[in-house]
C-alpha positions as CSV (number, residue, x, y, z in Angstrom):
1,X,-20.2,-28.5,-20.4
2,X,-22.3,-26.0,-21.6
3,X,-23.5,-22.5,-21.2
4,X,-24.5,-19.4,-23.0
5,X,-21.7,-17.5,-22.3
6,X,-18.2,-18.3,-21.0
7,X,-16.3,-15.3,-19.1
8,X,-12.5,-16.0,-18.9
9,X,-11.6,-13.8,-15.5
10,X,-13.0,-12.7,-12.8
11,X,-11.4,-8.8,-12.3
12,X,-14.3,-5.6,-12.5
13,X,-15.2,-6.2,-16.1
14,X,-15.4,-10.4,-16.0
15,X,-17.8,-10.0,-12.6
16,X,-19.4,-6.7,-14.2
17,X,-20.1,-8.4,-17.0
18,X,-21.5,-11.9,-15.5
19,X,-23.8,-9.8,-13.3
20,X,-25.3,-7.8,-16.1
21,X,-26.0,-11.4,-18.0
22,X,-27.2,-13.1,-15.2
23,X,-30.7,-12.3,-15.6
24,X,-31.5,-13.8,-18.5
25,X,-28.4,-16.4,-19.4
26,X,-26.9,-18.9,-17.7
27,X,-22.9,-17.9,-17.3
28,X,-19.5,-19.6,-16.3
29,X,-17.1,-17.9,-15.1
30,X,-13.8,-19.0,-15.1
31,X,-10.9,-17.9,-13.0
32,X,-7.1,-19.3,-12.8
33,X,-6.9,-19.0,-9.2
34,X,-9.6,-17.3,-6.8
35,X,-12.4,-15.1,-7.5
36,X,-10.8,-12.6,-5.3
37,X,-7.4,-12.8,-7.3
38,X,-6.4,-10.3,-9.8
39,X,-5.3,-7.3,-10.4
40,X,-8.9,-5.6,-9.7
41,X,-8.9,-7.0,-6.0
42,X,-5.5,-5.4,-5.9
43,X,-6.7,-1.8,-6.8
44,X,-5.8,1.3,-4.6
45,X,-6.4,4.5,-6.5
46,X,-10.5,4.7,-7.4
47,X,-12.1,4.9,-10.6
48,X,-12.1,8.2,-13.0
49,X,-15.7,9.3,-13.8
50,X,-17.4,13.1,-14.4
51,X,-19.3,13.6,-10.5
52,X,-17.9,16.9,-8.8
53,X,-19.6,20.1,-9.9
54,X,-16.8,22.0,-11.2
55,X,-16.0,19.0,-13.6
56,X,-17.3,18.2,-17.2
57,X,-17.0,15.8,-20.0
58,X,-14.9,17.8,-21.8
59,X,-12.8,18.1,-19.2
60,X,-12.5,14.4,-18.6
61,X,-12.3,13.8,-22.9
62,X,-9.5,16.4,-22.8
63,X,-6.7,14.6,-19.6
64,X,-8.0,11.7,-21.3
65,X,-6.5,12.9,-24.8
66,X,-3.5,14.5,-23.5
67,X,-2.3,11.3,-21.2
68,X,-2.7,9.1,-24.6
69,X,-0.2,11.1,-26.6
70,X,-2.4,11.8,-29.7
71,X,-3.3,7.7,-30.3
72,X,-6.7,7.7,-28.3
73,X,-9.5,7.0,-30.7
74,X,-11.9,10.4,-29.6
75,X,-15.2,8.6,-30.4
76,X,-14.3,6.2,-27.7
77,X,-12.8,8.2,-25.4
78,X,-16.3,10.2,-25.3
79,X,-18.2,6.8,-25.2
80,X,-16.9,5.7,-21.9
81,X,-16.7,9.2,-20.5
82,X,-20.0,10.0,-21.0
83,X,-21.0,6.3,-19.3
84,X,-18.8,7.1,-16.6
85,X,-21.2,8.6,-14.1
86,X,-24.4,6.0,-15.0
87,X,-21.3,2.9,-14.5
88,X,-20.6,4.5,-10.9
89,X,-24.0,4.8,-9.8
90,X,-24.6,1.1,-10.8
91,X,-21.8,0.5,-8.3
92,X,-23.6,2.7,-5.7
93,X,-27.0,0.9,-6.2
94,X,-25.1,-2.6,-5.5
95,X,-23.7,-0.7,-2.3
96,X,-20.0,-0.7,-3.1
97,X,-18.6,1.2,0.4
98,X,-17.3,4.5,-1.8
99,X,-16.0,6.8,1.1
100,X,-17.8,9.7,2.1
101,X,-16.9,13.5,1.9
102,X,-16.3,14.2,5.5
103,X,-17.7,18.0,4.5
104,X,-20.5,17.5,2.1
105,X,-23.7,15.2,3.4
106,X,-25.1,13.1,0.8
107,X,-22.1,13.2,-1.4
108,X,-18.7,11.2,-2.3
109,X,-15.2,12.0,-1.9
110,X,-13.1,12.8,-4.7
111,X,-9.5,12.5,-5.2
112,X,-7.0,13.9,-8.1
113,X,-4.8,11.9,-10.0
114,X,-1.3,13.0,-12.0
115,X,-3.2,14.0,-15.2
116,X,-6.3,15.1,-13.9
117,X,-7.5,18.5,-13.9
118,X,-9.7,17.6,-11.3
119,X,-10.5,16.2,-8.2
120,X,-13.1,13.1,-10.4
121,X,-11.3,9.9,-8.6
122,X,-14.4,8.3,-6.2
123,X,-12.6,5.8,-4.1
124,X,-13.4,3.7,-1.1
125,X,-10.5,5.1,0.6
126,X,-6.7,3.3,-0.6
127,X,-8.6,-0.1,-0.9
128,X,-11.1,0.5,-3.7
129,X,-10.5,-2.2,-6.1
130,X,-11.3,-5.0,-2.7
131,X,-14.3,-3.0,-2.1
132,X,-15.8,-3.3,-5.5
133,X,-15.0,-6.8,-6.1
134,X,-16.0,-7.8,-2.3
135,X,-19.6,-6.5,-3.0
136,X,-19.6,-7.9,-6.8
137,X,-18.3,-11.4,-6.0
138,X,-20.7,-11.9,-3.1
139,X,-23.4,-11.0,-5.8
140,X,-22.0,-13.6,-8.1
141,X,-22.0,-16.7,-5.6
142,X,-25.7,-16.1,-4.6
143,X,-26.6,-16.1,-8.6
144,X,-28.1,-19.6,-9.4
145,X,-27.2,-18.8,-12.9
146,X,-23.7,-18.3,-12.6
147,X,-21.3,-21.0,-12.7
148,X,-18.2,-20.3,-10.9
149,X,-15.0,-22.4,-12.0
150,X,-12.1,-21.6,-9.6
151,X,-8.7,-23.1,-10.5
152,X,-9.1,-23.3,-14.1
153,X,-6.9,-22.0,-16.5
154,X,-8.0,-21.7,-20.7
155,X,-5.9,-23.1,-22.9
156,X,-7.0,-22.4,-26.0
157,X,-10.7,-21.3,-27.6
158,X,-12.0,-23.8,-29.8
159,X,-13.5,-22.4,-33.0
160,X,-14.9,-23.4,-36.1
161,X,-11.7,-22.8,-38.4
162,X,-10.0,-25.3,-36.0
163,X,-12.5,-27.6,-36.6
164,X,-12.0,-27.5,-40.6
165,X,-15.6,-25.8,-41.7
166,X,-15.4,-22.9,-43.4
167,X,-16.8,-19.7,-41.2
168,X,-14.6,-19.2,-38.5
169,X,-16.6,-18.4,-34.9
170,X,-16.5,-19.0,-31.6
171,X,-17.2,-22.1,-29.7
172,X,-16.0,-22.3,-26.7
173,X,-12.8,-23.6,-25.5
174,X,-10.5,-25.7,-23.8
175,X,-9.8,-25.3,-20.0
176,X,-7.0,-27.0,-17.7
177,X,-9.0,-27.6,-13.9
178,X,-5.3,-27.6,-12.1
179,X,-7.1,-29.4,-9.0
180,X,-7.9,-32.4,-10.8
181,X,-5.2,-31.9,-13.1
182,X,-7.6,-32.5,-15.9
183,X,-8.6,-31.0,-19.7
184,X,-12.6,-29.7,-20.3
185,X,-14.2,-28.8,-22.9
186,X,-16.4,-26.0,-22.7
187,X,-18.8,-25.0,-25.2
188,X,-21.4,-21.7,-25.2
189,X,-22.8,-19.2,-27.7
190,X,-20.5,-16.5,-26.6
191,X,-17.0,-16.4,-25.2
192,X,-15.2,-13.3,-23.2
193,X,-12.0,-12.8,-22.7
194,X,-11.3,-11.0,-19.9
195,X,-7.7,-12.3,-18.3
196,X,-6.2,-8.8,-17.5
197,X,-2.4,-7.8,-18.4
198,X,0.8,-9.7,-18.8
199,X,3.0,-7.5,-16.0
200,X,4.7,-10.8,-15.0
201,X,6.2,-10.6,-18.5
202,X,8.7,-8.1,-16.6
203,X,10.9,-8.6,-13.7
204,X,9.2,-6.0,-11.6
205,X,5.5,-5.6,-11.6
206,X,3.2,-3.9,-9.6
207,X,0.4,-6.9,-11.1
208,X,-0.5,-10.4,-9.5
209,X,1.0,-13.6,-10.6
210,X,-2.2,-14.5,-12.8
211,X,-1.0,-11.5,-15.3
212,X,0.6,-13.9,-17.9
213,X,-0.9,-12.4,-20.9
214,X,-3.2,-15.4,-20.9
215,X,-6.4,-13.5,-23.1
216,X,-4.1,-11.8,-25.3
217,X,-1.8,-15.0,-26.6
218,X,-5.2,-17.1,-27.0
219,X,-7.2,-14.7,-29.0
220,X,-3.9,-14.1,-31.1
221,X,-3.3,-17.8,-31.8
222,X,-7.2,-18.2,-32.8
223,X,-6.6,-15.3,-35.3
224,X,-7.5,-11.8,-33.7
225,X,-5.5,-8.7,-34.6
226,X,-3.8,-6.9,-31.8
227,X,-2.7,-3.1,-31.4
228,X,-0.1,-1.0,-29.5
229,X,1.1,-4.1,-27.4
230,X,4.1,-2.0,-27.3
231,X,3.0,0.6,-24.5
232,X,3.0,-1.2,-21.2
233,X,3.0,1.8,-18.8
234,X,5.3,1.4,-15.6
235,X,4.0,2.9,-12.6
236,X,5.9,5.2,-11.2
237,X,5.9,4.3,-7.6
238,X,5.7,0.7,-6.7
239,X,7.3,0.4,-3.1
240,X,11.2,-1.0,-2.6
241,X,11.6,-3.6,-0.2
242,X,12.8,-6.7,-0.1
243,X,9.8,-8.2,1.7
244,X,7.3,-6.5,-0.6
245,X,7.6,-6.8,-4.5
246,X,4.4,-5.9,-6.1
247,X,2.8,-3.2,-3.2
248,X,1.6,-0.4,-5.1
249,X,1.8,3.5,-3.4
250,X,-1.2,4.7,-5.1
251,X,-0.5,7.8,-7.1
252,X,-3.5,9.2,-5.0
253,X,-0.5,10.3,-2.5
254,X,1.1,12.5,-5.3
255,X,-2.3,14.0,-5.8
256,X,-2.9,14.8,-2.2
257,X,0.4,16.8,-2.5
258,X,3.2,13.6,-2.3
259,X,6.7,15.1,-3.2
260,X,9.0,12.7,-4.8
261,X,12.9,13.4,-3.4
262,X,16.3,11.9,-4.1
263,X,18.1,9.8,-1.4
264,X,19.5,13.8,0.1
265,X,16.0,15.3,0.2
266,X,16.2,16.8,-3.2
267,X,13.0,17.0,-4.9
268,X,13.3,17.0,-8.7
269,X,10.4,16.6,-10.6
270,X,10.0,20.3,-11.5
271,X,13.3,19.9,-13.5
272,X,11.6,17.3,-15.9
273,X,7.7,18.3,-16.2
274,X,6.3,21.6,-15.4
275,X,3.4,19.7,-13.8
276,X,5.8,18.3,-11.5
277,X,4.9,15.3,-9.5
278,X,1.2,15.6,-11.2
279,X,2.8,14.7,-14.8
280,X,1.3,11.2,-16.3
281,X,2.6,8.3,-15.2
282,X,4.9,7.6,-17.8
283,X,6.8,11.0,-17.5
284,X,7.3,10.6,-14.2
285,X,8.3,7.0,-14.3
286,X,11.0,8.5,-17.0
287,X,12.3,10.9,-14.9
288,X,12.3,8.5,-11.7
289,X,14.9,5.8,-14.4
290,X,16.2,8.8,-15.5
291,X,17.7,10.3,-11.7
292,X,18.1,6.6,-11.3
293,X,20.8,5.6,-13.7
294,X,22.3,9.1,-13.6
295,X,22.8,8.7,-10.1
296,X,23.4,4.8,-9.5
297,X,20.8,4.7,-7.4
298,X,18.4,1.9,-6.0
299,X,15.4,3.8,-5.4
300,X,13.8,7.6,-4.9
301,X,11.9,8.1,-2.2
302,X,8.0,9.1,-1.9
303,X,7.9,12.3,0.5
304,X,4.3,12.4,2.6
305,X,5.7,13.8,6.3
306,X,4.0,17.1,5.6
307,X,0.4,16.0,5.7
308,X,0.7,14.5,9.3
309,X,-0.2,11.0,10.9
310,X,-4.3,12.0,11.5
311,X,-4.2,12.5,7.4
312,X,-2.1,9.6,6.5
313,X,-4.0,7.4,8.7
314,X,-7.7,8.1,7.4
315,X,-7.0,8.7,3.7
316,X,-4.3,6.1,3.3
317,X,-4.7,3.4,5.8
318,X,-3.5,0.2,3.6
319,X,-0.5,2.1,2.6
320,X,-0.1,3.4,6.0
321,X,-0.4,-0.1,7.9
322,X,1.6,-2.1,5.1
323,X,4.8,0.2,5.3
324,X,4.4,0.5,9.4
325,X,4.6,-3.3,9.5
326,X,7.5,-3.2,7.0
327,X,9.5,-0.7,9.7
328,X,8.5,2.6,7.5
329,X,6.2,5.4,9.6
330,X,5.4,6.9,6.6
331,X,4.4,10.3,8.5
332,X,7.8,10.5,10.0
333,X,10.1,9.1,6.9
334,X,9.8,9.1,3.2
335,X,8.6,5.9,1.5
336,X,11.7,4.1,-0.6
337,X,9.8,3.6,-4.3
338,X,11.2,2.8,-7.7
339,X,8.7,2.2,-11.5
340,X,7.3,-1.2,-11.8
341,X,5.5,-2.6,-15.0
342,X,1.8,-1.6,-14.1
343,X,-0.4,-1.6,-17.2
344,X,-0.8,-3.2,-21.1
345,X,-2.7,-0.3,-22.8
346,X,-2.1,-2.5,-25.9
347,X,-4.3,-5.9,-26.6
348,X,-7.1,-7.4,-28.9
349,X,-8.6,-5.0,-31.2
350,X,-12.2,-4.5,-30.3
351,X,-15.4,-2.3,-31.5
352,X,-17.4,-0.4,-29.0
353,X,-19.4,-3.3,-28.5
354,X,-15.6,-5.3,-26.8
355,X,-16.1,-7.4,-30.5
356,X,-13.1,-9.2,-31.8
357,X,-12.4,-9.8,-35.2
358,X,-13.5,-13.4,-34.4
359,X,-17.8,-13.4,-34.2
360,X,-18.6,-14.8,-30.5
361,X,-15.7,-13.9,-29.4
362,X,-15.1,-11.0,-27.1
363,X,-12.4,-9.0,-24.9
364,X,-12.7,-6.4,-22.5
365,X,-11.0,-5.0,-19.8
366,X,-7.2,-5.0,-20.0
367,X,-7.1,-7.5,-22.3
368,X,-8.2,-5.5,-24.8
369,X,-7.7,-2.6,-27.0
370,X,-10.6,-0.5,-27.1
371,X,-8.8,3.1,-28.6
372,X,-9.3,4.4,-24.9
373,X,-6.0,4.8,-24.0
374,X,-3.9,5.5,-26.4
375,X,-0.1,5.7,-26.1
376,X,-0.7,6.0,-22.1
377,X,-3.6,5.1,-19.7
378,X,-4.6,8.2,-17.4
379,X,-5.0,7.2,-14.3
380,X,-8.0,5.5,-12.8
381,X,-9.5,5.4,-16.4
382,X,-9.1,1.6,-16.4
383,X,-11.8,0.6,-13.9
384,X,-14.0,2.8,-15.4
385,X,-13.1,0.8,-18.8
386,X,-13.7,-2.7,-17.1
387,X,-17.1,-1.4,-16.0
388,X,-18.4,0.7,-19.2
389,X,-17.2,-2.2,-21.9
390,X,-18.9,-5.2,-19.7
391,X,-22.0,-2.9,-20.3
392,X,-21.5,-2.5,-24.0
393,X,-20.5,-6.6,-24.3
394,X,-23.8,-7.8,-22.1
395,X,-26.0,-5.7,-24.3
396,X,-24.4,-7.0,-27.6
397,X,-24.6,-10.2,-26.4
398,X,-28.2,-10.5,-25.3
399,X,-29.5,-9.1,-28.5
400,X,-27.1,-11.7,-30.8
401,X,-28.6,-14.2,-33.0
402,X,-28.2,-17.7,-31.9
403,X,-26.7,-19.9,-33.8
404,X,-26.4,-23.5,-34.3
405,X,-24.2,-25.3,-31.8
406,X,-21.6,-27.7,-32.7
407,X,-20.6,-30.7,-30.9
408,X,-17.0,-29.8,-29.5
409,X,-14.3,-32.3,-29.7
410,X,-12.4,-33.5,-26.5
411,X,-9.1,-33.0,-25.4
412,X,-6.7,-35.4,-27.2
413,X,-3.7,-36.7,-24.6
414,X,-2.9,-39.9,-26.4
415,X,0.3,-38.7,-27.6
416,X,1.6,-37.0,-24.3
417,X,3.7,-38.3,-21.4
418,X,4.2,-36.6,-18.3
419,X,6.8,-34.0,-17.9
420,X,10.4,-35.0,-16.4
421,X,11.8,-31.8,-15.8
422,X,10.1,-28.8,-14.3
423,X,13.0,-26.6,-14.2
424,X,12.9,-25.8,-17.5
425,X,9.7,-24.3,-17.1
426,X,11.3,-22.1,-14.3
427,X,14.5,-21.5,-16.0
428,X,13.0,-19.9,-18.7
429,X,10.3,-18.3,-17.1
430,X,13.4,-16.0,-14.9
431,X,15.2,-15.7,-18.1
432,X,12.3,-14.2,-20.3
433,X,11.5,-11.5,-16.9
434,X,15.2,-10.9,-16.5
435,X,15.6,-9.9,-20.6
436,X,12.2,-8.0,-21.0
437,X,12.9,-6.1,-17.8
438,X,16.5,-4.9,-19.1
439,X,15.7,-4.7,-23.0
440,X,12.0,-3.9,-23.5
441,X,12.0,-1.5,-20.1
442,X,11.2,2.1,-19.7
443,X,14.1,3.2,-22.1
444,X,14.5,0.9,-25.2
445,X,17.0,1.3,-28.0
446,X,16.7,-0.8,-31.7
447,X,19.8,-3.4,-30.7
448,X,18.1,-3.9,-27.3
449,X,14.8,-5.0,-28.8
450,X,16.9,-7.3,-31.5
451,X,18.6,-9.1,-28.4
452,X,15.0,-9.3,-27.0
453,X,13.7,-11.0,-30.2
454,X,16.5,-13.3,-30.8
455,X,15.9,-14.5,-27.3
456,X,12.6,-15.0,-27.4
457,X,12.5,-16.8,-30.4
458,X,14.6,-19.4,-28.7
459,X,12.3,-19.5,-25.8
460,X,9.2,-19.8,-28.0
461,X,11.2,-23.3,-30.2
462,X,12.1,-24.8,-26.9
463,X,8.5,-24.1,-25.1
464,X,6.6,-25.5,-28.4
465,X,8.6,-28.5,-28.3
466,X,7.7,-29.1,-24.8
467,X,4.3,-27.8,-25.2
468,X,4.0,-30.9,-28.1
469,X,5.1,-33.9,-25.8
470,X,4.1,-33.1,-22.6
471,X,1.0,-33.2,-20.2
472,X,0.2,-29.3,-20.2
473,X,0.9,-27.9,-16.5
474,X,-0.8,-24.5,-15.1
475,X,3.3,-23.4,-15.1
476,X,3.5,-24.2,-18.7
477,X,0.7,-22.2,-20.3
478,X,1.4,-19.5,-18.0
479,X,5.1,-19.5,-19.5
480,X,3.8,-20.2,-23.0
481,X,1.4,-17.3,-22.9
482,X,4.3,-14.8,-21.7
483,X,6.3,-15.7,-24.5
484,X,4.0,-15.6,-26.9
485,X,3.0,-11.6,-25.2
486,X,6.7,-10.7,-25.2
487,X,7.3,-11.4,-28.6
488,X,3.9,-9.5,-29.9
489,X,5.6,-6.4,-27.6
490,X,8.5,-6.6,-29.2
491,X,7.2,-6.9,-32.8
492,X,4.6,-3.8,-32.2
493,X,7.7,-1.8,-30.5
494,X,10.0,-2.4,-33.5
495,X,7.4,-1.1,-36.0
496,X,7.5,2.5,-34.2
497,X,10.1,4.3,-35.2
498,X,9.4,7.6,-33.0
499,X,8.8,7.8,-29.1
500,X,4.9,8.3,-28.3
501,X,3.6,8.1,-24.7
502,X,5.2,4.7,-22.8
503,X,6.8,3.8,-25.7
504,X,10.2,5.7,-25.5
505,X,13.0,4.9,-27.9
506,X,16.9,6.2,-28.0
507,X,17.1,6.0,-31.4
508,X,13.8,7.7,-32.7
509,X,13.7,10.2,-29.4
510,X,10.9,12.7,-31.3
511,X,7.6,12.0,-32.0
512,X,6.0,11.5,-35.6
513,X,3.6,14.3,-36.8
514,X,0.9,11.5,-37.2
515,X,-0.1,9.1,-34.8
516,X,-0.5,5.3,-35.7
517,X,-1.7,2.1,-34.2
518,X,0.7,-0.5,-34.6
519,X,-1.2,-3.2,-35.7
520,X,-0.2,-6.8,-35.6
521,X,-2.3,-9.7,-37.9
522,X,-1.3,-13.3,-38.7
């Protein structure tokens, strides 16, 4: 198979991105499970841009700066906020269902976010991310030029080093279809990686079961650098209950006034950030661990009763609905939360352009590392992200050179059997979530992140071995990705010696006068 360009996910910046090529290429996009998977679909909040009056760029630049702990790269960060308002209204020409401000005709509303300094969050009301990618993904399926591969999973790209000649680019790559249980070969001038996080890397996770870490562990193994893989940023308030796992509450609750409270009513954020329950995420995931352990605890609790049901109802209906079927009337009783592993603000090193060290080859989205977010993502700044880097990638893209294509080998089986035992796969997969969760967590410590490694490097013999002999399952590159993610998380965490943003360390509890990526190369 061949194409122009090959997208590898189909969140806001893979759709984003095959919509802006459309025109003039012919695109494949390829997702692991459904084009409305992800963690895109899955998005409450909004998206982050400059649009209220009273707002500015500098403004915007400045929450930006703070949140990232003094590791955002500036010249980036006033890149994408200066996009910000041109990627919305690109949105609002494709009719994207923003919600309206019930007092001001003709405009949007606009929430505030823990980090914010003002109300900039446009939102279609707690459902934004399946309003975007609703209206995006019907777009894609009536584009004749876009070639839509559900159910397939890359394995690994293929590029020229591989191949023994001696540039090393981008050719395409190799892709699993799990339906017909079956290896592809894909080639095209360009290739995009654009799989998301790795939040299934940790025991609790806001994210969907697709995050394995898939773009990351494929651009690593090809040769591309990665940075800061050790800030994964834990959202504060992902809801307890044992029929939900991954439901988000939306820190849009804690900017319309949301009062986090201990299990007697005690409210205690103003004891650990002046800024209270408006703090970035990862303060207030701290101090949520924090009352946790000190306490022996299960849980805090997520206090809305005060704005009434008529509020709760129209701004929050998801959240409202969800927790009434779960037994929890969220205007009457507080909503039982505790931090879940939300967001990789670490990946592939890109440009401004979402250019990997590999030509052809590019990341964007959460996949990569762009310099916007430094040492913490402020909130609602990833969206915006997706949307302004697929810009920047579609424009490099259509104004590359071609180049001359190469005829891409097939997938060798001959020296494979089917597995006999899946439980490995499973066993190891609980084990590597179980150990990430209790070692590489909110809170690490030096000897934690040693019995991480040690671990993992067991993991990663035993998964290569199996890796070599058998037939490769959707299970087993799912697992051998998350290894491969843990152990880059580990290795970036063990080279800071200092605690920065998300990254937060017992043993080095202040933070270095200087701020440095940590940078990971083969």
């Amino acid at each position: 198979m061949r194409f122009d360009t090959i997208i590898v996910g189909s969140g806001l910046a893979g759709l984003s991105l095959a919509l802006r090529l459309a025109d003039k290429q012919k695109v494949c996009l390829i997702t692991k499970k459904s084009l409305q998977g992800g963690a895109s679909y899955m998005a409450q909040g909004g998206i982050a841009a400059v649009l209220g009056e009273d707002d500015s760029t500098e403004s915007h630049v400045k929450d930006t700066l703070i949140a990232g702990a003094g590791l955002c790269n500036e010249e980036v960060v006033r890149h994408v906020v200066r996009e910000g308002p041109d990627a919305i209204q690109w949105l609002i020409d494709l009719h994207v269902p923003f919600t309206p401000d019930p007092l001001e005709a003709g405009h949007f509303h606009l929430t505030r976010e823990g980090g914010h300094s003002h109300r900039r969050i446009i939102h279609a009301a707690d459902a934004t991310g399946q309003a975007v990618q609703r209206t995006l993904i019907e777009r894609i399926l009536a584009n004749p030029n876009i070639t839509v591969l559900e159910n397939h999973m890359a394995i690994d790209l293929i590029t020229t080093a591989k191949l023994g000649l001696d540039d090393n680019r981008c050719l395409g790559l190799y892709a699993l279809d799990s339906l017909e249980n079956r290896v592809k070969s894909i080639a095209a001038d360009s290739t995009v990686l654009a799989t998301g996080g790795a939040g299934k890397v940790y025991l609790y996770t806001t994210n969907p079961d697709t995050a394995t870490g898939d773009g990351v562990a494929i651009g690593w193994r090809a040769g591309c650098r990665v940075s800061d893989m050790e800030f994964i940023q834990f959202h504060p308030t992902c809801l307890y209950h044992p029929s939900e796992k991954s439901f988000l509450i939306s820190e849009s609750l804690r900017g319309e006034g949301g009062i986090l409270r201990l299990p007697d009513g005690t409210r205690f954020m103003p004891e650990h950030d002046e800024r209270a329950e408006l703090a970035p995420r990862d303060i207030v995931a701290r101090a949520i661990d924090f009352e946790m352990k000190k306490r022996g605890i299960e849980c805090v609790y997520l206090d809305m009763t005060h704005k009434g049901t008529e509020f709760l109802r129209s701004h929050f209906p998801t959240i409202y609905s969800k927790c009434l079927e779960l037994g929890i009337n969220i205007s009457k009783e507080p909503i039982p939360v505790v931090p879940a592993a939300h967001y990789q603000c670490g990946g592939l090193m890109t440009d401004l352009r979402g250019k990997t060290d590999i030509p052809n080859l590019y990341a964007i989205g959460e996949t990569a590392c762009t310099g916007l977010h430094g040492a913490n993502r402020l909130a609602s700044n990833s969206l915006l992200e997706c949307l302004v880097f697929s810009k920047a990638a579609a424009d490099s893209i259509l104004n590359a050179q071609k180049q001359e294509s190469i005829e891409l080998p097939l997938w060798d089986e001959s020296r494979v059997t089917d597995a006999d035992e899946e439980i490995v796969i499973h066993h190891n997969w609980s084990e590597l979530r179980r150990f990430m969760w209790n070692y590489v967590g909110i809170v690490r410590t030096r000897k934690r992140l040693e019995r991480a490694q040690n671990r993992i490097r067991l993991l990663a013999e035993e998964i290569d071995e199996y890796y070599s002999n058998f037939r490769v399952s959707q299970d087993l590159l799912e697992l051998r990705n998350l290894v491969l993610t843990a152990e880059l998380i580990v290795r970036s965490a063990m080279l800071r010696t200092e605690s920065r943003g998300l990254h937060y360390s017992r043993d080095y509890p202040d933070r270095l006068d200087a701020a440095y990526d940590s940078v990971l190369k083969q």
